[in-house]
C-alpha positions as CSV (number, residue, x, y, z in Angstrom):
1,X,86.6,13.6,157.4
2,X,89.1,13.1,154.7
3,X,87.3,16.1,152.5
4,X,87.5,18.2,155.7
5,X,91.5,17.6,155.7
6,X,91.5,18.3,152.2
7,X,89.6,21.5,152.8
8,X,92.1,22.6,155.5
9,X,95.2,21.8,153.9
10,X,93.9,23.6,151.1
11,X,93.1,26.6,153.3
12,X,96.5,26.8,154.5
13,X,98.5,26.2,151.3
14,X,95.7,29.7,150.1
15,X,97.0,31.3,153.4
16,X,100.5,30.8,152.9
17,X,100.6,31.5,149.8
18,X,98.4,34.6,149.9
19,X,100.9,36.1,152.9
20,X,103.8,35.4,151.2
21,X,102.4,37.3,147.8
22,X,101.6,40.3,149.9
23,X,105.1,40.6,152.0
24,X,106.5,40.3,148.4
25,X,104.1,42.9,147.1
26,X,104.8,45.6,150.0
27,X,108.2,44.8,149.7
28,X,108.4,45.9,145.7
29,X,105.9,49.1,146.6
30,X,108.9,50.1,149.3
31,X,111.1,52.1,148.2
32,X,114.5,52.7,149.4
33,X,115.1,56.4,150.5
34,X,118.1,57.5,149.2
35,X,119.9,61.1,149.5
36,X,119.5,63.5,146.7
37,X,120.6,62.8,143.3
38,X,121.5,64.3,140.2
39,X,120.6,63.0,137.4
40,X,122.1,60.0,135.8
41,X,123.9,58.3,132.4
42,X,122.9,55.2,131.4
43,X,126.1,52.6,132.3
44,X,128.3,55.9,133.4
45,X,126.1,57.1,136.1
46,X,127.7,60.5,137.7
47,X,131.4,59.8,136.1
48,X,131.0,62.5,134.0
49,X,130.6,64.8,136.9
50,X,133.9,64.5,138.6
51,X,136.3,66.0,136.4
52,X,140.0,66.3,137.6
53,X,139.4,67.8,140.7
54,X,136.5,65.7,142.5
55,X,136.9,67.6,145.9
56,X,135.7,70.7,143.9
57,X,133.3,69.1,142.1
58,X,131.3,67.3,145.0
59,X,131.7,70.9,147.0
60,X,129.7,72.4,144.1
61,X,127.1,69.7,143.4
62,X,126.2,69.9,147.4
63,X,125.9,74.0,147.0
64,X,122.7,72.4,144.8
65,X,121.5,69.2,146.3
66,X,122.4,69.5,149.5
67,X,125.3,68.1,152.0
68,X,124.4,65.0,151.5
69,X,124.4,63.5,148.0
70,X,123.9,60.1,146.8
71,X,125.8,59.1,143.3
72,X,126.6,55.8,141.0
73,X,130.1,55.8,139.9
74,X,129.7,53.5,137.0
75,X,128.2,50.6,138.7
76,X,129.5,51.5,142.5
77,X,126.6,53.0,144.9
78,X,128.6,56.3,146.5
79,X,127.5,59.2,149.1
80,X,128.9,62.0,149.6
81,X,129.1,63.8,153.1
82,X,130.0,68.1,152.4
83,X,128.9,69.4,156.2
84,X,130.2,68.7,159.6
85,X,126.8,67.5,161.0
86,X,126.8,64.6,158.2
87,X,130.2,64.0,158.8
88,X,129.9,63.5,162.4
89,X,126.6,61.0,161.9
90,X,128.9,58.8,159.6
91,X,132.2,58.7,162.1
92,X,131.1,59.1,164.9
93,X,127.2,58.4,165.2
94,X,127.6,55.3,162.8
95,X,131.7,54.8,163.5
96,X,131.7,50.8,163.2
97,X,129.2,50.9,159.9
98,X,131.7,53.1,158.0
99,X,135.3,51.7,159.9
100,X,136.6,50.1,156.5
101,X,138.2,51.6,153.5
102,X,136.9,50.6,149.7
103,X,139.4,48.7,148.2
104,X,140.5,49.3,144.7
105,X,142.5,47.4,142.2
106,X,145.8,49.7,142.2
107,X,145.4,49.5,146.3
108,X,145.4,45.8,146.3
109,X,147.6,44.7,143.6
110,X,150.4,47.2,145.1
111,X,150.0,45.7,148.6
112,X,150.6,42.2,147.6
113,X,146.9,41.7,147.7
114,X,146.6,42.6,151.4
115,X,145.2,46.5,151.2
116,X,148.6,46.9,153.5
117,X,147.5,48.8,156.5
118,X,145.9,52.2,155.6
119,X,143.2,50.1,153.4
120,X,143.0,46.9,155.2
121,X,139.1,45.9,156.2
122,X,138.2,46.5,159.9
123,X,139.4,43.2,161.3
124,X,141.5,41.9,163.3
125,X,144.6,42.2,161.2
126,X,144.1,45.9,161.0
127,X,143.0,46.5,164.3
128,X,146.5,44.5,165.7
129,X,148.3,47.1,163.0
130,X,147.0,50.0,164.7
131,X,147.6,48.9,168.0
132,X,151.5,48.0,167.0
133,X,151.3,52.1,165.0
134,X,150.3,53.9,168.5
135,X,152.2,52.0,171.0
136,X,155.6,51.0,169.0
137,X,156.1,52.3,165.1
138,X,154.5,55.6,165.9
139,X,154.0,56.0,169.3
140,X,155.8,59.6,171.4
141,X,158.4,56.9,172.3
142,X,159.4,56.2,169.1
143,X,159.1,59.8,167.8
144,X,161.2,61.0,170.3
145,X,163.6,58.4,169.5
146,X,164.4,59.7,165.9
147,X,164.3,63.6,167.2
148,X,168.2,63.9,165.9
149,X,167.2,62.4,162.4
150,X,164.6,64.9,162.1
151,X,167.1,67.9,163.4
152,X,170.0,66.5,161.0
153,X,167.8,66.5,158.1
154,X,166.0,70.2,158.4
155,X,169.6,71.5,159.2
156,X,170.6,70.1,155.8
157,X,167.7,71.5,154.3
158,X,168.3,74.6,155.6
159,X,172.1,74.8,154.4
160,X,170.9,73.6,151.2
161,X,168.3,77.1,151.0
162,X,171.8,79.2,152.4
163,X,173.3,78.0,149.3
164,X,170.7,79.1,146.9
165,X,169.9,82.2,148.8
166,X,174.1,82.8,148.8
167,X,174.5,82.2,144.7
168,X,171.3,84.5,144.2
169,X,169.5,81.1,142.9
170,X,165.9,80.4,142.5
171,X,164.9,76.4,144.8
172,X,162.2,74.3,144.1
173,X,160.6,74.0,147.2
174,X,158.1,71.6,145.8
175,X,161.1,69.1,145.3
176,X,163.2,70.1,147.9
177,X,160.4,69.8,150.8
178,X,159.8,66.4,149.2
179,X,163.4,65.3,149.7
180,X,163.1,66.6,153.0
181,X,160.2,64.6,153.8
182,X,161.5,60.9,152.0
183,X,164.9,61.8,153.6
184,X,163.0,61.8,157.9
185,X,160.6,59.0,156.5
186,X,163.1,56.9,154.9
187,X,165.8,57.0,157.6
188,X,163.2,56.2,160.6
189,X,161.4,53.4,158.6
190,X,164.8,51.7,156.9
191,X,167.8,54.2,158.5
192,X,168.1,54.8,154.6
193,X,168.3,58.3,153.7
194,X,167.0,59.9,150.0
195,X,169.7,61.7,148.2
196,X,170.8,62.1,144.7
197,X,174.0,60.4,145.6
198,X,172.3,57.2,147.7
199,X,170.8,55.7,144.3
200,X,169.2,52.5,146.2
201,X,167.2,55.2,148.4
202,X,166.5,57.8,146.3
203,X,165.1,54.9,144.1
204,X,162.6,54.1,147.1
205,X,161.4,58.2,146.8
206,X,160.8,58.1,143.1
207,X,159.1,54.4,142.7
208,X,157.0,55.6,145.7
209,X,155.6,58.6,144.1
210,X,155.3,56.6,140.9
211,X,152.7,54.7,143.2
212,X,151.2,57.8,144.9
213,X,150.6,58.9,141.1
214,X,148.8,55.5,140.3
215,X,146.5,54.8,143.6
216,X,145.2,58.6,142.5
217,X,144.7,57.8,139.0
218,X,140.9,57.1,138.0
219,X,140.7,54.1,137.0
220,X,137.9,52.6,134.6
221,X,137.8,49.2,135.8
222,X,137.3,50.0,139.4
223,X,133.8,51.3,138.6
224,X,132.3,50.0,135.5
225,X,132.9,46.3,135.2
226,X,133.2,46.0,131.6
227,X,136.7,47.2,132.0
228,X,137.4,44.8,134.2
229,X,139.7,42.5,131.7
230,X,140.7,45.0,129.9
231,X,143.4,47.4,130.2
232,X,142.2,50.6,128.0
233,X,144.2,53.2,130.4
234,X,147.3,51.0,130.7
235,X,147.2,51.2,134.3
236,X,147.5,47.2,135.0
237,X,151.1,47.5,133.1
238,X,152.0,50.3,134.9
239,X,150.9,48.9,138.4
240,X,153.1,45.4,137.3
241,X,156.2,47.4,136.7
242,X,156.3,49.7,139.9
243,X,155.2,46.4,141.9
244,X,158.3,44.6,140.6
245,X,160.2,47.8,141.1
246,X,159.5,48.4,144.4
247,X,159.3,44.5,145.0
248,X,163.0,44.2,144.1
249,X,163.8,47.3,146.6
250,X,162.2,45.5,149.0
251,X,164.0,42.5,149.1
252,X,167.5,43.6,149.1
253,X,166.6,46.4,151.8
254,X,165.4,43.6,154.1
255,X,168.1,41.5,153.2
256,X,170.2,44.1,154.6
257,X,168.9,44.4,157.9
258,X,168.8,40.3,158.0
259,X,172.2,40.0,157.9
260,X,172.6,43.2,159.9
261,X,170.8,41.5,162.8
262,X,172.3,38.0,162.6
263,X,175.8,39.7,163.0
264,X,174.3,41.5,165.9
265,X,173.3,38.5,167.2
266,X,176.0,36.8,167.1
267,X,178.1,39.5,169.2
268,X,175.1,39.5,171.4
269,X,174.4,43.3,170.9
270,X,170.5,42.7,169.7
271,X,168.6,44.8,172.6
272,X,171.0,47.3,173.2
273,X,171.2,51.0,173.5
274,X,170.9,51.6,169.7
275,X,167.6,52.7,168.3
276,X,165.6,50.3,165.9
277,X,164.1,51.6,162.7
278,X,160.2,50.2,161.4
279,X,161.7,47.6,159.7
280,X,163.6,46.1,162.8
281,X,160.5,46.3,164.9
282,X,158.4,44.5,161.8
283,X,160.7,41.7,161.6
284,X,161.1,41.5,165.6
285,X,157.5,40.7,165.6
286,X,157.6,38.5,162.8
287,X,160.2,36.2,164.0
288,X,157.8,36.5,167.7
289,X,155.9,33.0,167.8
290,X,153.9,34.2,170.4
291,X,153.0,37.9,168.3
292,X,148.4,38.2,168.3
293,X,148.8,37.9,164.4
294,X,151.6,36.7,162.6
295,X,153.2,39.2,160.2
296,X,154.7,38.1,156.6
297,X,157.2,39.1,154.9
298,X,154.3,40.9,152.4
299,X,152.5,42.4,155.4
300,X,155.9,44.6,156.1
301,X,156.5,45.2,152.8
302,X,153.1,46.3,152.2
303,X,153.3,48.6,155.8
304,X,156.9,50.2,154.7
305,X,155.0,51.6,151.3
306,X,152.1,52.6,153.6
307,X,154.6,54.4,155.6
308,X,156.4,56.3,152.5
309,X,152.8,57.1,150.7
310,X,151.5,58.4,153.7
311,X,154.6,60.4,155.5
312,X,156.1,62.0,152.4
313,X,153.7,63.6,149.9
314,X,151.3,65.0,152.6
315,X,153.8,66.5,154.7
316,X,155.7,68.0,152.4
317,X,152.3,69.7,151.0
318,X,151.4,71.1,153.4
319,X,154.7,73.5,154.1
320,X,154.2,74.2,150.5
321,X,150.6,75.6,150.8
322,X,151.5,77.7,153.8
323,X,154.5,79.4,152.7
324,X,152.8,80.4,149.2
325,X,149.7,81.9,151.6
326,X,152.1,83.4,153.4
327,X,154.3,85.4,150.1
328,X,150.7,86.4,149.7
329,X,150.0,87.7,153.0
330,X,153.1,89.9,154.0
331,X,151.3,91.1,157.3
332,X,150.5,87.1,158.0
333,X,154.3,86.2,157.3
334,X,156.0,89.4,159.6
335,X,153.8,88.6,162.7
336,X,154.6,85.3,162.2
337,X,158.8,86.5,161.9
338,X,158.1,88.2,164.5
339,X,156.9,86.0,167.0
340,X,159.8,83.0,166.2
341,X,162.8,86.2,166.7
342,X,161.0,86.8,170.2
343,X,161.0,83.3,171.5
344,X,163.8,82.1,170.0
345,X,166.0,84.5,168.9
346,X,168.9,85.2,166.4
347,X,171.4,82.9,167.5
348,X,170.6,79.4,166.8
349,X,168.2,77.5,164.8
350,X,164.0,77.2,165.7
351,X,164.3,73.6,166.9
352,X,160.7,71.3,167.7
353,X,160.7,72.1,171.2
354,X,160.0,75.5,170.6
355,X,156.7,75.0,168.8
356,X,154.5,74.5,171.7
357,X,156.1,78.8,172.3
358,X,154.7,79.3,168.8
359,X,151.0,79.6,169.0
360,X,150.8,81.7,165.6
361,X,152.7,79.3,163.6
362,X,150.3,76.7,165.0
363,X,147.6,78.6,164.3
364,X,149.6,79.4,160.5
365,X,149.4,75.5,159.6
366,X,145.7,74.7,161.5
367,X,144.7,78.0,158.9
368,X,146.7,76.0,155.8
369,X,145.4,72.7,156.9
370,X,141.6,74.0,156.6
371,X,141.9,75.4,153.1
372,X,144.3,73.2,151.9
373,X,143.8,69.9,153.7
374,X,146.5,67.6,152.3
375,X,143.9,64.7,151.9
376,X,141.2,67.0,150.6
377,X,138.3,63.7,150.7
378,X,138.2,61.3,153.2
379,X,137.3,57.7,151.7
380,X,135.2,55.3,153.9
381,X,132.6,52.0,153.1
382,X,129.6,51.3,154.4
383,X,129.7,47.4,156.2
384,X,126.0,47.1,157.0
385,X,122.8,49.2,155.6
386,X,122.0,51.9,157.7
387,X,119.6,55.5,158.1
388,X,120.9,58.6,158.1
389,X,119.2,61.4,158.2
390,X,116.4,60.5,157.7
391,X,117.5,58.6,154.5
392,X,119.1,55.1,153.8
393,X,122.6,54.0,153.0
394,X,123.4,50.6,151.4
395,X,125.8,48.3,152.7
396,X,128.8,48.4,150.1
397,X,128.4,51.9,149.4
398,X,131.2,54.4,149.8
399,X,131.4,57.3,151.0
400,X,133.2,60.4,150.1
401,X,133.7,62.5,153.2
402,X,134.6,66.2,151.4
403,X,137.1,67.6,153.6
404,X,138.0,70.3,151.8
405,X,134.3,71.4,151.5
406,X,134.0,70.9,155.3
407,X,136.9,73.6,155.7
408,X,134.5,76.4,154.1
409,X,131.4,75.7,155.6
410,X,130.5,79.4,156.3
411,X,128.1,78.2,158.7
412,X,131.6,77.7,160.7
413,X,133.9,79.8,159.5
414,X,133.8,83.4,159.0
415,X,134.8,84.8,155.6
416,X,136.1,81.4,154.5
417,X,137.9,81.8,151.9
418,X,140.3,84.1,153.9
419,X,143.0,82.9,154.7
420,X,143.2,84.6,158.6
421,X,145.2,82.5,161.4
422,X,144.1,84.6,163.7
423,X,141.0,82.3,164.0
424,X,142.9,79.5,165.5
425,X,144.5,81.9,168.0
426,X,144.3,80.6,172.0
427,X,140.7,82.0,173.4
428,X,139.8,79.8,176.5
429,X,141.0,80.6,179.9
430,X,143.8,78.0,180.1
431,X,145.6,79.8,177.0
432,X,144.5,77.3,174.3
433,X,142.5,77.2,171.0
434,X,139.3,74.7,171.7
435,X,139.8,73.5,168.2
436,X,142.4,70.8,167.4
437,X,143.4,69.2,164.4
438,X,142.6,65.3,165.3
439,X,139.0,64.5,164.5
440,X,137.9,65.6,167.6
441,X,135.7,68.8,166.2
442,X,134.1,67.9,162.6
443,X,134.3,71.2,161.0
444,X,138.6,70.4,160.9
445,X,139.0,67.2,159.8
446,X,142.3,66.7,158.3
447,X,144.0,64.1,160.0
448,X,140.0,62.1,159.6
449,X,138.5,61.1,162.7
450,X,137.6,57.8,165.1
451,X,139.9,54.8,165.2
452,X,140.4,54.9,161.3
453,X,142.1,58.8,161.7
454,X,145.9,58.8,160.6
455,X,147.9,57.3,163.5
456,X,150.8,59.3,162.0
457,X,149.3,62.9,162.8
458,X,152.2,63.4,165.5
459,X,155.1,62.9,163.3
460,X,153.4,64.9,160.4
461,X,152.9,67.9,162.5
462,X,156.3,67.6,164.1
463,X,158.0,68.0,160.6
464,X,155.2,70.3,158.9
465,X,156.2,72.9,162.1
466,X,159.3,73.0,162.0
467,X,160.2,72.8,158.7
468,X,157.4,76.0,158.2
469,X,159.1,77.9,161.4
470,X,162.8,77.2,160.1
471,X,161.7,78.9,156.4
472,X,160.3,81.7,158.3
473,X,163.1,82.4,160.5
474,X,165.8,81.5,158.6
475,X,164.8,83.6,154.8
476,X,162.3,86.5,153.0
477,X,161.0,84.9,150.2
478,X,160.4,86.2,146.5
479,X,157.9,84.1,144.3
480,X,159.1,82.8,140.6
481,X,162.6,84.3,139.5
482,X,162.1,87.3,142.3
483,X,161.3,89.8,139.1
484,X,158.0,89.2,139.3
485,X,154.4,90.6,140.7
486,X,155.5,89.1,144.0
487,X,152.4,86.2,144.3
488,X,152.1,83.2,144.0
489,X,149.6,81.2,142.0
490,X,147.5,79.2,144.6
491,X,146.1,76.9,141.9
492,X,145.2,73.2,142.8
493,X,146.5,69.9,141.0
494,X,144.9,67.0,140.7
495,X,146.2,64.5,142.5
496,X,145.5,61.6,145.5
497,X,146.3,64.7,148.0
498,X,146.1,68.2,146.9
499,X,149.3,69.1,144.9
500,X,149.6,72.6,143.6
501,X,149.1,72.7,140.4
502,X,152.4,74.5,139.5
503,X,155.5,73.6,141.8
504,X,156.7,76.3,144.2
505,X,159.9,78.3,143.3
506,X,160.9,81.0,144.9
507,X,163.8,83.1,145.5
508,X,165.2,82.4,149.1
509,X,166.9,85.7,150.8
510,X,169.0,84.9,153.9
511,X,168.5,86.8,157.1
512,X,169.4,84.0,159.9
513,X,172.7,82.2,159.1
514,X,173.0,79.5,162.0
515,X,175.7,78.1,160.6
516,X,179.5,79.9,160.3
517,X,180.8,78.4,156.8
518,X,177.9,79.3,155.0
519,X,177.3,83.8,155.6
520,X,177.2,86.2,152.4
């Protein structure tokens, strides 16, 4: 009896044993599917692939593998997604596997280590941020609100062009749409406005671009972890003194409105009729003890730069890109004249309830925004491991969504790399064009799509409009010094969004002067 116990514990000792070799053994012959690859460095990977425009490099590397790519940045598992039908399988097919952002070392150290909002993980912290974006920071109330800041600030802008077009000078529009851009931002987020002359603003504009710069530099250490404690491209100093910089800002700016709101307080005006800027509704619902998550005083800090890295580069881009397709396409910019002098005439200023009476300037910046998407790759992370077609993704991958490349995809668009508004024009029966601009159709994606697309689309289109429309009306323009050929060079810049490579000046020529003091 006691051999025949023997026996079967033996046997089942064998058993296990022999089951457990064999799961392991099938389990080493499977092998994970992955999306085509080029070939690899040792350590390096694909870096040396990239080069300074990785939007145009990814485009060209799925012309030869395909539109959908797997890659090793270093030691960080990536895939890249270049054709509407992938891009719809990772956001919307797959939404909740690919709702975070990766998280990178500039990103985190300038957010006081919370990835602010715009990189935050898919939690409960962001998802209470977005909620508070759409129905109080930047929600149609709110926008409507701050109407007469964004009216006061393009009328400056647009006595500022009079001035140049009236002395025969040549404007920067590169800097002065940027201005014009920190100027609405700043003043709705900290009723601040950027100016040469306001130094404690103005210092906001340039520290903020100073980390726009930086959370677009490549970085070493965020890929191969040998540079991890070491700081070969002197990034880490850099990222210390614009973090104190900005820091500093900070403090005294909230300070401010402290005080401001204690005095308020006290004469019992809190509430009233007067319209609260981003900061005042952060630190309402900091001070609520009842608020779903409780915000500190390095979450708001961390949302205003959000705010300012977001609003002002993009949307100043964009108005940049048109205009210069526009000097280059006379016909394009004289139907577009054309259209703003019939619907709103000769006598006052085009104003942003007049856009929705503007369906070729609409169909103008939907044309720029497809060629020139001001956030030409779309960055997500994969949260879980997945299959796609037909192959796998990894959790902890990201993913490269190629926007730009998206925008060519002849399979979509005819002639592509023509730059024809006429392709956004209204065509269904109820007078409208089917496509829109908010992730709804995934050969247009430049606002992204699903709950992580920009919350601040509204805003941006409300300023990128007008601000087109009022440069239209208002001026002809001359590239360079106005002596020249008459184009303009439609070269791209590296860059976190897509900069043009050379800053736009032009020669501004008055033909609409809304205002009496300033007339040649």
């Amino acid at each position: 009896m006691a051999d025949l116990q023997s026996y079967a514990t033996l046997f089942l000792v064998f058993l296990v044993t022999a089951l457990l070799v064999r799961t392991l053994f099938l389990k080493s012959q499977t092998k994970v599917r992955l999306p085509p690859s080029p070939m690899a460095l040792p350590i390096l990977g694909h870096l040396h692939l990239l080069g300074p425009l990785p939007h145009q490099a990814f485009y060209k590397l799925s012309k030869r593998y395909g539109p959908l790519i797997s890659l090793r940045l270093g030691s960080v598992p990536c895939i890249v997604a270049s054709s509407p039908e992938t891009a719809k399988e990772f956001l919307k097919t797959h939404e909740l596997a690919f709702s975070s952002r990766p998280q990178n070392i500039a990103v985190g150290h300038l957010t006081y280590g919370t990835y602010g909002f715009a990189f935050a993980p898919y939690g409960p912290y962001w998802k209470f941020m977005k909620k508070l974006c759409v129905s109080e920071l930047l929600g149609g109330r709110t926008i409507d609100q701050f109407e007469p800041v964004r009216r006061e600030e393009m009328r400056s802008f647009v006595k500022l062009l009079l001035e140049k077009s009236k002395a025969q000078e040549t404007v920067n529009l590169t800097r002065e749409l940027v201005k014009l851009t920190s100027n609405v931002v700043s003043r709705m987020a900290m009723s601040k406005r950027c100016s040469d002359t306001e130094g404690e603003a103005d210092e906001v504009r340039i520290v903020v671009q100073a980390v726009a710069n930086l959370v677009g530099t490549f970085n070493l250490a965020d890929y191969l972890g040998i540079f991890h404690k070491f700081d070969v491209q002197g990034i880490g100093k850099r990222l210390n003194d614009v973090h104190n910089r900005f820091d500093t800002i900070m403090e005294r700016i909230i300070k401010e409105h402290e005080e401001a709101r204690k005095k308020k307080r006290m004469k019992k005006e809190m509430g009233g009729d007067g319209v609260k800027d981003f900061l005042d509704i952060l630190l309402d619902i900091s001070e609520d003890e009842n608020a779903e998550i409780k915000l500190r005083r390095e979450d708001i800090k961390a949302f205003i730069m959000d705010i300012f890295v977001a609003g002002t580069d993009t949307s100043s881009i964009t108005p940049q890109w048109a205009l210069s397709e526009l000097i280059n396409n006379p016909t394009v910019l004289e139907k577009a004249r054309k259209e703003i002098d019939s619907v709103v005439g000769k006598s006052r200023l085009v104003e942003e309830s007049d856009i929705p009476n503007l369906p070729y300037v609409q169909a103008i910046i939907k044309e720029t925004l497809r060629l020139h998407p001001a956030s030409p790759i779309s960055l997500r992370e994969c949260s879980q491991d997945c299959k796609i077609g037909g192959y796998d993704i990894l959790a902890k991958s990201m993913l490269f969504i190629n926007v730009w490349a998206i925008g060519r995809d002849p399979k979509y668009w005819d002639n592509p790399l023509k730059f024809r508004p006429e392709r956004f024009m209204p065509s269904d029966e109820n007078g409208r064009n089917p496509i829109d601009l908010r992730g709804q159709h995934y050969h247009l994606l430049p606002f992204g799509s699903g709950r992580r697309g920009c919350p601040g689309a509204t805003l941006a289109l409300q300023v990128v409009h007008t601000a087109l429309a009022i440069m239209i009306q208002c001026f002809t323009w001359k590239a360079g010094d106005g002596e020249g050929k008459g184009t303009v060079d439609m070269t791209e810049g590296p860059g976190l969004t897509l900069p043009r490579v050379q800053p736009l000046v032009c020669v501004p020529v008055g033909r609409l002067y809304p205002f009496p003091s300033i007339e040649v």
